[in-house]
N, C-alpha and C positions, 0 to 999 in steps of 0.2 A: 331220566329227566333231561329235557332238553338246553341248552346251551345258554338258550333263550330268556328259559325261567330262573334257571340258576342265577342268572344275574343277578335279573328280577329280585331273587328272594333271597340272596347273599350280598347286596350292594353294600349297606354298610358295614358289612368286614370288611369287603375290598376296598374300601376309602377307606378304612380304620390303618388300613396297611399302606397305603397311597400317604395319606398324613402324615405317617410315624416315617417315612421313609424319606417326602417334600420336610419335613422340620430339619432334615440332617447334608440338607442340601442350600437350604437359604441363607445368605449372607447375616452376616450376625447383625450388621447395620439396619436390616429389615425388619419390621413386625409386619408380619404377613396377615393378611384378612384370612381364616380358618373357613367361615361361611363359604367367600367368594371361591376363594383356590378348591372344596369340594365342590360346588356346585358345575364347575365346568369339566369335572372328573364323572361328578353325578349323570350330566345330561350326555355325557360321551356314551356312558355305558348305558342310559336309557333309549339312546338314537340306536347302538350296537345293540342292544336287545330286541330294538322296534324290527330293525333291517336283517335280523336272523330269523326272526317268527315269520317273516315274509318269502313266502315261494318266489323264485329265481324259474321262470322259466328260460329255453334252449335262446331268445330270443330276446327275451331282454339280458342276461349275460352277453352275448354278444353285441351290442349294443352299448352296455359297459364296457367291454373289451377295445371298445375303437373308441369311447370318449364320446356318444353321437347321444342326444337325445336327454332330458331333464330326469334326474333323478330322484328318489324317492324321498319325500318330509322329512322320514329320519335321518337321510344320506345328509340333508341339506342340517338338521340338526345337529350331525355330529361335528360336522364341519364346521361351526359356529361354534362351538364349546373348545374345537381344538384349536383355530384360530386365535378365540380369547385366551386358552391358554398361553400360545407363545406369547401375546404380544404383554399378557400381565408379567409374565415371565421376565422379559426382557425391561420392564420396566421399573420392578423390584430388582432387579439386580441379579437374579439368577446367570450364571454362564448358561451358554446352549449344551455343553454338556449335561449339565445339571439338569435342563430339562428333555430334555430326550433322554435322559436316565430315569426319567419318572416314568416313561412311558414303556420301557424297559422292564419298570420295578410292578405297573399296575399290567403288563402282561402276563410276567413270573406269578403275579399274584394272585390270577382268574386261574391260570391253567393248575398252580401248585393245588389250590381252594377245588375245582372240577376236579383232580384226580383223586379226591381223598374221597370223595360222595361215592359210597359203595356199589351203588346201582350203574356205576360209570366204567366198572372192571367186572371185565375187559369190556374197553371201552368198544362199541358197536361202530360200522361204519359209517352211519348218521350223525355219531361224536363225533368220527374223525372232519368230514365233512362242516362240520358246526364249527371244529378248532381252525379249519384252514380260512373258513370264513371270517372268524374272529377276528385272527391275524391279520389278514388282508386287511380288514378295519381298522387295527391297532396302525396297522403300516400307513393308510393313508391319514388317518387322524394326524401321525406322527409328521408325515411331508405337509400336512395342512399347518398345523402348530408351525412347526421349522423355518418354512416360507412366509409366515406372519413373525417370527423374532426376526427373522433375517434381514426382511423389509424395515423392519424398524430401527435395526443395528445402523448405526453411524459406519462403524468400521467393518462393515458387511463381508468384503472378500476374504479377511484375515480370518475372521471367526468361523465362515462357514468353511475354510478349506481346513481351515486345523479340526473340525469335527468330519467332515468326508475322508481324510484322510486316515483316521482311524478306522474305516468300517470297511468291509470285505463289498458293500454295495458300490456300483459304479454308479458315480455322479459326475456332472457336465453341464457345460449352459454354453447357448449360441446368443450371437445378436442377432438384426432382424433381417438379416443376410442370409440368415440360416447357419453362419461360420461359428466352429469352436470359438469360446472366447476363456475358456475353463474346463479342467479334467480333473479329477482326483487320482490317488496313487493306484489305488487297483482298476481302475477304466485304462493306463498307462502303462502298465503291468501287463494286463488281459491283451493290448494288442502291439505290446514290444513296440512304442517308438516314447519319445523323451518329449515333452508337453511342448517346444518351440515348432516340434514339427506338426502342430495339431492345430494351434492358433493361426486362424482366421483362412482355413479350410473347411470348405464340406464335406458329407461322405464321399462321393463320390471322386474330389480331389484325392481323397486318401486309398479310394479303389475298397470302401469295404461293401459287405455281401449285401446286397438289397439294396447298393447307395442311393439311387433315386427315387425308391418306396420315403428311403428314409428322409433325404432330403425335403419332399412331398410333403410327410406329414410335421416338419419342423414348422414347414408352412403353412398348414391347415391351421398350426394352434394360433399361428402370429393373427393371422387372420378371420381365424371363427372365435377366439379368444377363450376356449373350452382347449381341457384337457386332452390327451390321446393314451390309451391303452395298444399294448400286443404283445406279442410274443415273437421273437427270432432267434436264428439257430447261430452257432458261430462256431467255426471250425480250427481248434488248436495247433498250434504246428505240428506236436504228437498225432495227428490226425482224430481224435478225440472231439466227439460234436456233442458241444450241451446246448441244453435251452435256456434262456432268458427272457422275463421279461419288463417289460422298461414302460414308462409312463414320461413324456411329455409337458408340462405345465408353463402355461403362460404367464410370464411376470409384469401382473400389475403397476404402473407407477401410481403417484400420486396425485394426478391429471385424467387416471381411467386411462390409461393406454397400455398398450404392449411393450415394454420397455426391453423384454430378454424372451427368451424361454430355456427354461430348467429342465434335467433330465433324469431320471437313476433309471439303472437297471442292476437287475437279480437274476444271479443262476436258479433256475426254480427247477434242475435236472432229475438230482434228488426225490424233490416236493412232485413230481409229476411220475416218477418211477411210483412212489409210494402211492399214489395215488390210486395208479392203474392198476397197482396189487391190491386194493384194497376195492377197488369197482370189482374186479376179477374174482374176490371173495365173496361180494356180495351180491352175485349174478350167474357164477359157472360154478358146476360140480366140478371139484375137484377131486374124482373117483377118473370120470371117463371125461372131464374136460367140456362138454356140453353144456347151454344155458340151463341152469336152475329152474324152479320154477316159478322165481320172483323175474324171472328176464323173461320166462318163456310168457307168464301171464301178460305182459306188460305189451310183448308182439300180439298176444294175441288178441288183447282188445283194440290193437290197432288195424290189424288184420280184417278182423269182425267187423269193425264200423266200416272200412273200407269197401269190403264186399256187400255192406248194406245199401251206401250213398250210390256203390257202381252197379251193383246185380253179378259180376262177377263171382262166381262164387268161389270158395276154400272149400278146402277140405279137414278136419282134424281126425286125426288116428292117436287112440289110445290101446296102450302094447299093454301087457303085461306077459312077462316070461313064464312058461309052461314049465313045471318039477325045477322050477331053481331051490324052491326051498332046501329037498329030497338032496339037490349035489351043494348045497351050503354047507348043509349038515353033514352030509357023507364025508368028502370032500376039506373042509374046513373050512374059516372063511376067507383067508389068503386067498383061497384058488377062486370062490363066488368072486373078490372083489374084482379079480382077473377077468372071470365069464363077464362080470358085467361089463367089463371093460371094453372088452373084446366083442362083445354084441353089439356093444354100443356102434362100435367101426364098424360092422355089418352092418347096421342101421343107417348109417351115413352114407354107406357104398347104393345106399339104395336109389336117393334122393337127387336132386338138383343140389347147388351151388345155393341158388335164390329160396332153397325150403328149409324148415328150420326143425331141428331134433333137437329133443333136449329129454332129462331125466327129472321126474318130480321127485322122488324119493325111493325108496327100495328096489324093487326088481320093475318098478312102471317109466314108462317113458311115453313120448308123445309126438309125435310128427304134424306139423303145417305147413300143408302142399296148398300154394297157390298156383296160377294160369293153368287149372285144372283142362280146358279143351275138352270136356266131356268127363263122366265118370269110370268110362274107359281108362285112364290113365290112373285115377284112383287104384281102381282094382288090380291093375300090375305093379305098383308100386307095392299092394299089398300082397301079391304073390310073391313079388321078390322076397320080403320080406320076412314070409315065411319060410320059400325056399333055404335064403341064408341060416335062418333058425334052428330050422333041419339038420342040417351040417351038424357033425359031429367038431366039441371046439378039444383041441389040443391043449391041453392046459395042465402043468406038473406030469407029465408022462400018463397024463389019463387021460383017455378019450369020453368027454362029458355030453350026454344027449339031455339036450330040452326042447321045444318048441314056443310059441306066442300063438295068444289070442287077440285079438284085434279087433277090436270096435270104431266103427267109422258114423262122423255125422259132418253133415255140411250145412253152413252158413251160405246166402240165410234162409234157403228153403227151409232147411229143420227146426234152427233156432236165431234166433237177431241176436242175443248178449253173451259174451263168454261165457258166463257160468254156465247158461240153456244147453249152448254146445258142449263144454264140459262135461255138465252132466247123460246127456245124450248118447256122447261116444263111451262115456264109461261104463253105460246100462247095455249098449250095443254089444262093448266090449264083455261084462258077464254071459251074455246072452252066449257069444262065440264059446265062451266056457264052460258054459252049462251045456254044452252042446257035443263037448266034446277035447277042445280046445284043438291049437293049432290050425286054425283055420280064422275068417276077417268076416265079420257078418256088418251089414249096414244098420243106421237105426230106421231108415224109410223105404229100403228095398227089399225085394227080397234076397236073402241070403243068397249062398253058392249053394250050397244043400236041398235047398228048395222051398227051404220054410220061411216062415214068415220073421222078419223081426220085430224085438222086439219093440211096443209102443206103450207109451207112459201116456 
């Protein structure tokens, strides 16, 4: 189940729990509107549903990334339910504790509700992915809320330094000078100097890393009056480099103007290690280290169109190992996982830098040879290939002999769509097998042997 629907179709639990938790938070002096206070819980988690069902491509993330460009209905929806949030908040008498603790409590309360739905364990990397999205949502709803109690607070700086001050997030606000005019205790911490010497400096007065990036985008916000995303790196005195990243926000006054800009940042070192272990799961064998074949597919219908729109052509080779079964089984499987291992490097030793090998599954693998220069170059790659085959591999004090059969088809004389080629070099590939094996037969040429290949 997606991240998306579960919401969807678990909303009123998660406000059953959102409720029971806001009753134990409101001033006694209040009687709160039950309707009102879910409904802006309601439409958060309807715009968070809307904005996760929704494909992200490489280019509107970045785009997001840097603040540039109008965002989506539900982005603009949630933002309207977290805004009303704060500012109902602050108007019943909530502390900003209080309500940033809801947001807290209706986080705790999606992900505890998502880990219990059994089809969710272990959770797939599309969940992980969906959680980190979440969050991200949960976090900006929360700086949207924050910045509408804030603005409406009387006693503004006291309230919001004593809530920054508790959080491990670095938070800050400049005038329109672009000068600190506010730090919290961990942005003070993180670069060892004591708040007098921060007030009513820019980066670059203070000599940190990118100061003029940074200083730049203080001023983009004063003046396009939109938000900024990014990421920056920042180096420890232990030498020790995390990532961070920080978001910008222009502060509205009451006139429509620019009156500050707000800032936080987050170590997200962690969140981006885990990350790329988790892309890396879901993209490379982790036997021989090579793209899968959920990465290799995904080159290759890029590859394909490419050579479609240019005439350049590609190449694809499909291997399959010759008696690996006969030394798996002899052998053990310890030692295959080794051969395959190990063949795998000979397969790499064969290729370009710019070509791509990878393993679909068992003893098959698959090579995309681009800037072909003729089908000459083809065909020595697949001798290599063989060659190295050949070779006896050293493996637990045994000397293991196999060889490959090799099916070759090219885009897009052979075929125009993945699959066509797919299936082409794998029929090609039989055909090298039935023939004998250890040896690269084409699907449109004729073979090395002399015979024909074969044609579907």
């Amino acid at each position: 189940m997606s991240l998306s629907n579960f919401l969807l179709e678990h909303t009123d639990a998660i406000l059953e729990e959102w409720m029971a938790f806001a009753s134990t938070l409101a001033p006694a002096k209040y009687k709160f509107d039950r309707t009102m206070l879910l409904d802006h819980a309601r439409h958060m988690l309807e715009a968070i549903a809307a904005d996760l069902a929704t494909p992200e491509s490489a280019f509107e993330q970045a785009q997001k990334s840097k603040g540039l460009g109008a965002g989506p209905q539900a982005l603009h929806a949630r933002a309207t339910a977290a805004s009303q949030h704060g500012m109902a908040r602050m108007l019943s008498g909530f502390s900003l504790v209080a309500a940033v603790s809801e947001y807290r409590a209706l986080r705790a309360s999606v992900t505890r509700l998502w880990e219990r739905v059994p089809e969710n364990q272990p959770m797939p990397p599309a969940g992980v992915i969906d959680l980190i999205r979440f969050n991200e949502a949960i976090d900006q709803a929360l700086s949207e809320s924050v910045t509408s109690y804030y603005f409406e607070k009387e006693q503004k700086n006291r309230v919001f330094d004593a809530i920054l001050s508790s959080t491990p997030d670095l938070s800050f606000t400049f005038d329109l000078d672009g000068r600190f005019t506010y730090a919290n205790k961990a942005f003070l911490e993180l670069v060892g100097r004591p708040l007098h010497e921060l007030l009513e400096k820019n980066y670059q007065d203070l000599d940190f890393p990118n100061a003029a990036e940074k200083d730049r985008l203080v001023q983009l916000v004063i003046h396009s009056m939109q938000h900024v995303r990014g990421e920056m790196r920042y180096t420890l005195p232990s030498g020790q480099e995390d990532l961070y990243e920080y978001i910008f926000v222009p502060v509205i006054g009451d006139d429509g103007q620019v009156e500050a800009v707000a800032g936080t940042s987050r170590n997200i070192t962690d969140r981006k290690a885990e990350e790329l272990r988790n892309w890396r799961l879901a993209n490379f064998d982790p036997l021989t280290g090579l793209p899968n074949r959920c990465l290799f597919s995904d080159r290759l219908e890029q590859e394909v169109r490419h050579a479609c729109r240019s005439g350049a052509p590609i190449a694809l080779l499909f291997i399959d190992l010759d008696k690996f079964k006969d030394a798996n089984d002899r052998y053990g499987h310890d030692a295959g996982d080794l051969l395959l291992h190990h063949a795998a490097a000979r397969m790499r030793s064969c290729v370009r830098d710019t070509d791509t090998v990878a393993r679909l599954g068992g003893d098959e693998f698959t090579i995309l040879l681009q800037d072909l220069g003729g089908n000459g170059h083809v065909e020595n790659v697949a001798r290599k290939i063989l060659r190295q085959m050949e070779k006896p591999f050293h493996i637990k004090r045994h000397d293991i002999d196999i060889g490959a059969s090799i099916g070759i088809a090219l885009a897009p004389s052979d075929a125009a769509t993945p699959d066509a080629l797919m299936a082409l070099a794998d029929h090609a590939m039989y055909a090298a097998k039935a023939a004998g094996g250890n040896r690269f037969s084409f699907f449109s040429r004729p073979s090395p042997d002399g015979e024909d290949s074969p044609q579907i």
